[in-house]
DODOBA-848782 format. One record per residue (C-alpha): y, x negated, z. Coordinates in Angstrom, 3 decimals, decimal comma. Layout:
N
VEXRO       py       px       pz
VEXRO        Y        X        Z
...
This chain:
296
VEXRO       py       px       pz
VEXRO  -10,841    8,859  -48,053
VEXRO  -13,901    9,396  -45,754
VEXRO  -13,421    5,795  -44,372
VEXRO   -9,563    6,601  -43,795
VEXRO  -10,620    9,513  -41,729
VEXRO  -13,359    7,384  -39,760
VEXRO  -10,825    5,021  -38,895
VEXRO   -7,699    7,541  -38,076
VEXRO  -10,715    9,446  -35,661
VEXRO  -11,154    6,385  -33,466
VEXRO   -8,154    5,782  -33,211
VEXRO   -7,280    9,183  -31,854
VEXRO  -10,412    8,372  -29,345
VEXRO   -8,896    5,359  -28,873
VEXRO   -5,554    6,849  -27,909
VEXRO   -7,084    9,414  -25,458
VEXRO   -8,419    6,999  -23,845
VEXRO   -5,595    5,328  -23,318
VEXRO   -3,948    8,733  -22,241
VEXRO   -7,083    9,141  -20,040
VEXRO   -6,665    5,882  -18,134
VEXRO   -2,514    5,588  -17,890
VEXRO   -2,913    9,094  -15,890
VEXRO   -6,032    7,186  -13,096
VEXRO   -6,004    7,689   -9,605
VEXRO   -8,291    3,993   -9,820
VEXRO   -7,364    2,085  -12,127
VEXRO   -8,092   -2,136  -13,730
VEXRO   -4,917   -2,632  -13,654
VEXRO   -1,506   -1,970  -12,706
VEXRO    0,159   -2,744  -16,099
VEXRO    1,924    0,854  -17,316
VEXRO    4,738    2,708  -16,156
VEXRO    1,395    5,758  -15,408
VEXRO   -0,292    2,964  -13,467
VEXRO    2,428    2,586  -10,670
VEXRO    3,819   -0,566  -12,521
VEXRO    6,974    0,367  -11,586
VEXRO    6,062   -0,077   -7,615
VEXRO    5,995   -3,812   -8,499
VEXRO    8,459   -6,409   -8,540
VEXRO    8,185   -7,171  -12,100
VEXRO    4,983   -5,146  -12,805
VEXRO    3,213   -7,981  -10,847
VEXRO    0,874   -7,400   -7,971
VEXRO    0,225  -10,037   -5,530
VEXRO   -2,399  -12,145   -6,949
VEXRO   -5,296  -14,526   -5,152
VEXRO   -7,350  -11,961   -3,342
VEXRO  -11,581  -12,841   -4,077
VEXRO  -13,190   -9,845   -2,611
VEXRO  -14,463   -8,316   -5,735
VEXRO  -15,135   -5,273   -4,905
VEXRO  -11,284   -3,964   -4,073
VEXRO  -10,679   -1,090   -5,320
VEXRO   -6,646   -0,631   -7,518
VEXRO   -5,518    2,908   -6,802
VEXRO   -2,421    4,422   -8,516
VEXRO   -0,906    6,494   -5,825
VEXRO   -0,442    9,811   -7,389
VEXRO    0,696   12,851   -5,728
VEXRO    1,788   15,736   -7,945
VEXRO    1,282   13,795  -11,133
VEXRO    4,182   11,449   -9,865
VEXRO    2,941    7,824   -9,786
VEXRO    4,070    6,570   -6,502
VEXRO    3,168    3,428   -5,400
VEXRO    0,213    0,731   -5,683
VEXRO   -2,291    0,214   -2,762
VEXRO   -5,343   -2,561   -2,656
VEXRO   -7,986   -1,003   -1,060
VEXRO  -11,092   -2,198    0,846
VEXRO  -13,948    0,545    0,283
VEXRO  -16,517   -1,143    2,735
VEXRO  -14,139   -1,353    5,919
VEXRO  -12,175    1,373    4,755
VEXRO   -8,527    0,342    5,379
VEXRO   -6,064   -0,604    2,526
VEXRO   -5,523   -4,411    2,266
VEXRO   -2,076   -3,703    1,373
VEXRO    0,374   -1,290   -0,507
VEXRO    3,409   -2,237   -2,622
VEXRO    6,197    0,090   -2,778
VEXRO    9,975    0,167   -3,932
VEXRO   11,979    1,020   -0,841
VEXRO   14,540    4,102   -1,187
VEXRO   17,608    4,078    0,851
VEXRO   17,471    6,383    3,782
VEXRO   18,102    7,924    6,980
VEXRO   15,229    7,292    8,159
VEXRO   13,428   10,495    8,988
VEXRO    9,845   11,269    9,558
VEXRO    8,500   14,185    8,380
VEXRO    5,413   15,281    9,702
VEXRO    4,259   18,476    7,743
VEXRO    2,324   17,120    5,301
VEXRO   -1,330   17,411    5,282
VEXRO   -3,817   14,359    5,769
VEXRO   -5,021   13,416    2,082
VEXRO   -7,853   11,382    0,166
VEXRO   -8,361    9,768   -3,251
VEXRO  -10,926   11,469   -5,294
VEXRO  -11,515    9,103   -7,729
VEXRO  -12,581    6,570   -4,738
VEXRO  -15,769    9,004   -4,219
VEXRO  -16,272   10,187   -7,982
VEXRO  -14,961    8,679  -11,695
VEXRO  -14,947   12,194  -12,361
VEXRO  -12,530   12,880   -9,276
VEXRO   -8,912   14,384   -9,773
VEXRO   -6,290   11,495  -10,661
VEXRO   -3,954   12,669   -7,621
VEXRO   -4,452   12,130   -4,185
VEXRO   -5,953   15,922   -2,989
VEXRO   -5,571   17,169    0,934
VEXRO   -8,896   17,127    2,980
VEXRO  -10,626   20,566    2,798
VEXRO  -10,653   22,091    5,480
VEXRO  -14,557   22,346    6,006
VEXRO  -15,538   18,806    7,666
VEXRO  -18,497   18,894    6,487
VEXRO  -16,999   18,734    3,183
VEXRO  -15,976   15,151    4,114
VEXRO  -19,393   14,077    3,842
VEXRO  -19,199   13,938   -0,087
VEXRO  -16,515   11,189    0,174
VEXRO  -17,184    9,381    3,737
VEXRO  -18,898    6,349    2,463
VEXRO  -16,030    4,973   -0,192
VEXRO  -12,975    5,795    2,390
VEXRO  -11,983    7,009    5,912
VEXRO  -12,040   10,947    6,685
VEXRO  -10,382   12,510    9,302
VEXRO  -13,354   12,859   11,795
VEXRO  -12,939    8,862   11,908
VEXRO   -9,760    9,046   13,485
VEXRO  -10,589   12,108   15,403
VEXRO  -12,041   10,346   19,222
VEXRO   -9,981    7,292   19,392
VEXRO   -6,836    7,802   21,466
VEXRO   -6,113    4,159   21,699
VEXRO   -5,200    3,816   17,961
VEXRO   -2,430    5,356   15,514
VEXRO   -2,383    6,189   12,135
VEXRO   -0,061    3,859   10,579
VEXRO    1,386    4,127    7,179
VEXRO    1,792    0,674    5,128
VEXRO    4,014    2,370    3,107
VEXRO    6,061    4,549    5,526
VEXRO    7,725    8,304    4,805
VEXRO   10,329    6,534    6,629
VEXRO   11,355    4,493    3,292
VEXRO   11,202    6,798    1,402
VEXRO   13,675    9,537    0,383
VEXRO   12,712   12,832   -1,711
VEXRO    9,457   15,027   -0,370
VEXRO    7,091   14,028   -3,292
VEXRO    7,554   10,218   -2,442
VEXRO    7,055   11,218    1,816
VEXRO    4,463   13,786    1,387
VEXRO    2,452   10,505   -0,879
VEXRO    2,418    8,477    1,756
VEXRO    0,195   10,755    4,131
VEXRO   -2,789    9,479    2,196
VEXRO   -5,737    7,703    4,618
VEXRO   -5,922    5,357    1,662
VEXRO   -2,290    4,494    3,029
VEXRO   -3,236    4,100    6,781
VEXRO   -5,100    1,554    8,926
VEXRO   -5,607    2,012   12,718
VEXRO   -2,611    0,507   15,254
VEXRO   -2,945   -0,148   18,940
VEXRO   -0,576    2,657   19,986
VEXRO    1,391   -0,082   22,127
VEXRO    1,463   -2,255   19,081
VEXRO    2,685    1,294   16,615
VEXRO    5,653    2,621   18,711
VEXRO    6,746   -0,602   19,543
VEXRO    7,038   -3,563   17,587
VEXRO    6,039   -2,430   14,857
VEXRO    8,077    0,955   14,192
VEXRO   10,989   -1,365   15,246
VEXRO   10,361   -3,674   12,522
VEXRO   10,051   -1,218    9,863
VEXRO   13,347    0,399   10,959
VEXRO   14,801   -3,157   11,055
VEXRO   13,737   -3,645    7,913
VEXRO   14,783    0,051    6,581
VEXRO   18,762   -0,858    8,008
VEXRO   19,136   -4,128    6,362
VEXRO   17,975   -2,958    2,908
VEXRO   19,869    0,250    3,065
VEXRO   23,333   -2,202    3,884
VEXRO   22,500   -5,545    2,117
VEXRO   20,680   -4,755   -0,974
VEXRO   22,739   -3,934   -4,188
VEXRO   19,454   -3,173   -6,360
VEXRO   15,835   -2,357   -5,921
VEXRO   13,665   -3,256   -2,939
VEXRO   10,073   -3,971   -3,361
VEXRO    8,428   -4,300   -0,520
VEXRO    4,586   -5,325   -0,172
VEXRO    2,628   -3,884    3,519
VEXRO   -0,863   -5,695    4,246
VEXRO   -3,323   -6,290    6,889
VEXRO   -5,813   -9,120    8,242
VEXRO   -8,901   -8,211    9,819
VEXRO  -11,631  -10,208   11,983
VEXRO  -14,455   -7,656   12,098
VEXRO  -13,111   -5,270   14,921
VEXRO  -14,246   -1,716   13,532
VEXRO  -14,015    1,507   14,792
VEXRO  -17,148    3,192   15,129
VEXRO  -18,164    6,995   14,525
VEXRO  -21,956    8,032   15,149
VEXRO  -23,602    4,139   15,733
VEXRO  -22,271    3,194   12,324
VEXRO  -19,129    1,059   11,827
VEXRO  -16,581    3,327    9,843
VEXRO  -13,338    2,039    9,907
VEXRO  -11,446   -1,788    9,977
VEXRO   -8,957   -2,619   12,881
VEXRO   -6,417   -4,941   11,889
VEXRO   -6,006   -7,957   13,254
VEXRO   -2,689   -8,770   12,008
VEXRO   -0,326   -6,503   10,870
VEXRO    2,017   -8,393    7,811
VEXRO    5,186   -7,381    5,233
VEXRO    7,555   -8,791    3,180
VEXRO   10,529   -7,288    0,603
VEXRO   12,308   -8,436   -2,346
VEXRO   15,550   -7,734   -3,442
VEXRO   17,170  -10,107   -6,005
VEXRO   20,557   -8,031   -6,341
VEXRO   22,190   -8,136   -2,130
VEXRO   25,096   -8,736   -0,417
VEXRO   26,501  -11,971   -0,978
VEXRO   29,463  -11,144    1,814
VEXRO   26,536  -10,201    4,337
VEXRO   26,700  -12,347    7,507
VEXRO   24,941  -15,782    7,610
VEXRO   22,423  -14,759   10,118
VEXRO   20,848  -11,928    7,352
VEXRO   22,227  -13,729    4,193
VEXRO   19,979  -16,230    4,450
VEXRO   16,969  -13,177    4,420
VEXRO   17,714  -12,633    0,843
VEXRO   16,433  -12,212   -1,849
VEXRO   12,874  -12,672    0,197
VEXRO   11,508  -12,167    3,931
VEXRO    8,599  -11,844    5,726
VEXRO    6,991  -11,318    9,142
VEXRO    3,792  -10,592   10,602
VEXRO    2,735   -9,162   14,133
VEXRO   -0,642   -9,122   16,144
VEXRO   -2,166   -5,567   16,381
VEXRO   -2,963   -6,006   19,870
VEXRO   -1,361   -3,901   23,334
VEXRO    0,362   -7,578   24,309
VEXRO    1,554  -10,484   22,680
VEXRO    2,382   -8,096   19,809
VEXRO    5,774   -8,885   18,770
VEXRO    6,831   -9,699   15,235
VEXRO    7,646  -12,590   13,462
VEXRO   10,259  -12,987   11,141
VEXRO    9,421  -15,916    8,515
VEXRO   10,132  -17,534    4,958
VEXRO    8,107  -16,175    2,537
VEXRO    6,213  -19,446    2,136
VEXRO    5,666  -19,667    5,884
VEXRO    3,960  -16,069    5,483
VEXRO    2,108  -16,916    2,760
VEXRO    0,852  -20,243    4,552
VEXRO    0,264  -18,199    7,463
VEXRO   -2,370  -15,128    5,983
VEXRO   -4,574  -17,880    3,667
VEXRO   -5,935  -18,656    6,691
VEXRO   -6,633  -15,546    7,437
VEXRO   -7,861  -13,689    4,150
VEXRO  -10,282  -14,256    1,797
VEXRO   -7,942  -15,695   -0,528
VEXRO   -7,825  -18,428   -3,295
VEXRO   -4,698  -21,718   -3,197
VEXRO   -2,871  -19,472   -5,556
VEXRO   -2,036  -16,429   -2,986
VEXRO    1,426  -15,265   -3,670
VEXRO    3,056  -12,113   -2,777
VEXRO    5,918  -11,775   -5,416
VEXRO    5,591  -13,069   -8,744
VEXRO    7,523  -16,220   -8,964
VEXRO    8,164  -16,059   -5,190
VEXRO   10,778  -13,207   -5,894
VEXRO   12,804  -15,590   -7,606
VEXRO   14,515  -14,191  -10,790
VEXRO   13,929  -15,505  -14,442
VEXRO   17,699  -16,572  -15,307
């Protein structure tokens, strides 16, 4: 009997664990439903990135899990964030407060993303494992920019989650209320006329060692180029030629620069091709699992 009870006690350990880690703000993997698998065309992140030291957060806000980000805690910046896109109108609300991840500063930290208290010097505790505010606060030139933007998505919980700094890399202004909010309305039009199923869409940057800089100490990672691509497997098949042939999978990057910033509209492939030259990468870089093409 005793060894029956031994073995029915770890596996109650066992199973809070489990409990434990499907509920983590940072997590090894993206691989349950708790984990933001859902975020990911068929539970897969993209896969090929080296840097060991990325950090997988499970974008919670209010216990929801919301989407997946890949995030750089050295230059501060998210390497990318995978979403599903939500058909909308595409309004920005701008109410929400500025948040962090806890569990980027502490294992101990809160498993949802928490607003910045309001005492700066507060921000000290969590400064060197992600941006704060104060980084942002003396550099008129740049924008935050979302990777994944309220704009795609549609209830509060799902906007508000995106006002996360783990979300948000610095833009040129010229580059942010240009090009680039074009392209992510662009994008936001198509997929709320052409596709019949879910959008997944995957947001990511390149960077070349601009930083921005906060009391003689680089703080923050400007983004060289600015890149995204979507998936939908279930579109339009009536749509015109000239956006039927951007289904099921598109791309396009843009430089983050005040000129010579327009974006570029490309296979998937031709993407791909594109950023290994430009990340620290292995041959095997690939966005969507099976190139967003779906097992028949």
């Amino acid at each position: 009997m005793r060894s029956h009870a031994s073995v029915s006690s770890v596996a109650v350990l066992a199973l809070l664990a489990c409990v434990r880690e499907a509920g983590a703000g940072v997590v090894e993997d993206f691989n349950h439903v708790q984990r933001c698998k859902n975020s990911l065309y068929m539970g897969t992140p993209p896969r090929g990135y080296l840097a060991g030291a990325l950090k997988k957060i499970c974008q919670r806000y209010e216990e929801k899990p919301c989407f997946v980000t890949l995030y750089d805690p050295h230059k501060h910046i998210p390497v990318y964030s995978a979403y599903t896109f939500k058909k909308t109108d595409g309004q920005k609300t701008v109410d929400f407060p500025w948040m962090f991840e806890p569990q980027l500063a502490s294992e101990k930290g809160s498993n949802n993303m928490e607003p910045f208290p309001q005492s700066a010097h507060m921000h000290m505790n969590f400064e060197d494992s992600q941006a704060v505010l104060e980084d942002y606060a003396d550099v008129v030139q740049y924008e935050r920019s979302h990777l994944n933007p309220d704009e795609h998505q549609d209830d509060l919980v799902d906007k508000a989650s995106t006002y996360t700094l783990t979300n948000v890399v610095p833009q040129f202004r010229e580059f942010s209320i240009g090009p680039w909010a074009e392209h992510q309305d662009l994008i936001r039009k198509r997929l709320n006329n052409y596709c019949r199923g879910r959008a997944y869409v995957v947001t990511g940057v390149t960077t070349s060692g601009n930083m921005i800089r906060r009391d003689n100490m680089d703080r923050v990672a400007v983004p060289e180029y600015m890149w995204s691509a979507y998936c939908c497997t279930e579109y339009d098949l009536n749509a015109p030629y000239f956006l039927r042939y951007k289904f099921p999978v598109f791309g396009a990057y843009g430089l983050n620069d005040r000129v010579n910033n327009h974006m570029v509209e490309v296979p998937l492939k031709n993407l791909e091709k594109f950023l290994k030259g430009r990340m620290d990468v292995d041959k095997n870089f690939q966005i969507f699992y099976n190139d967003c093409v779906p097992d028949l």
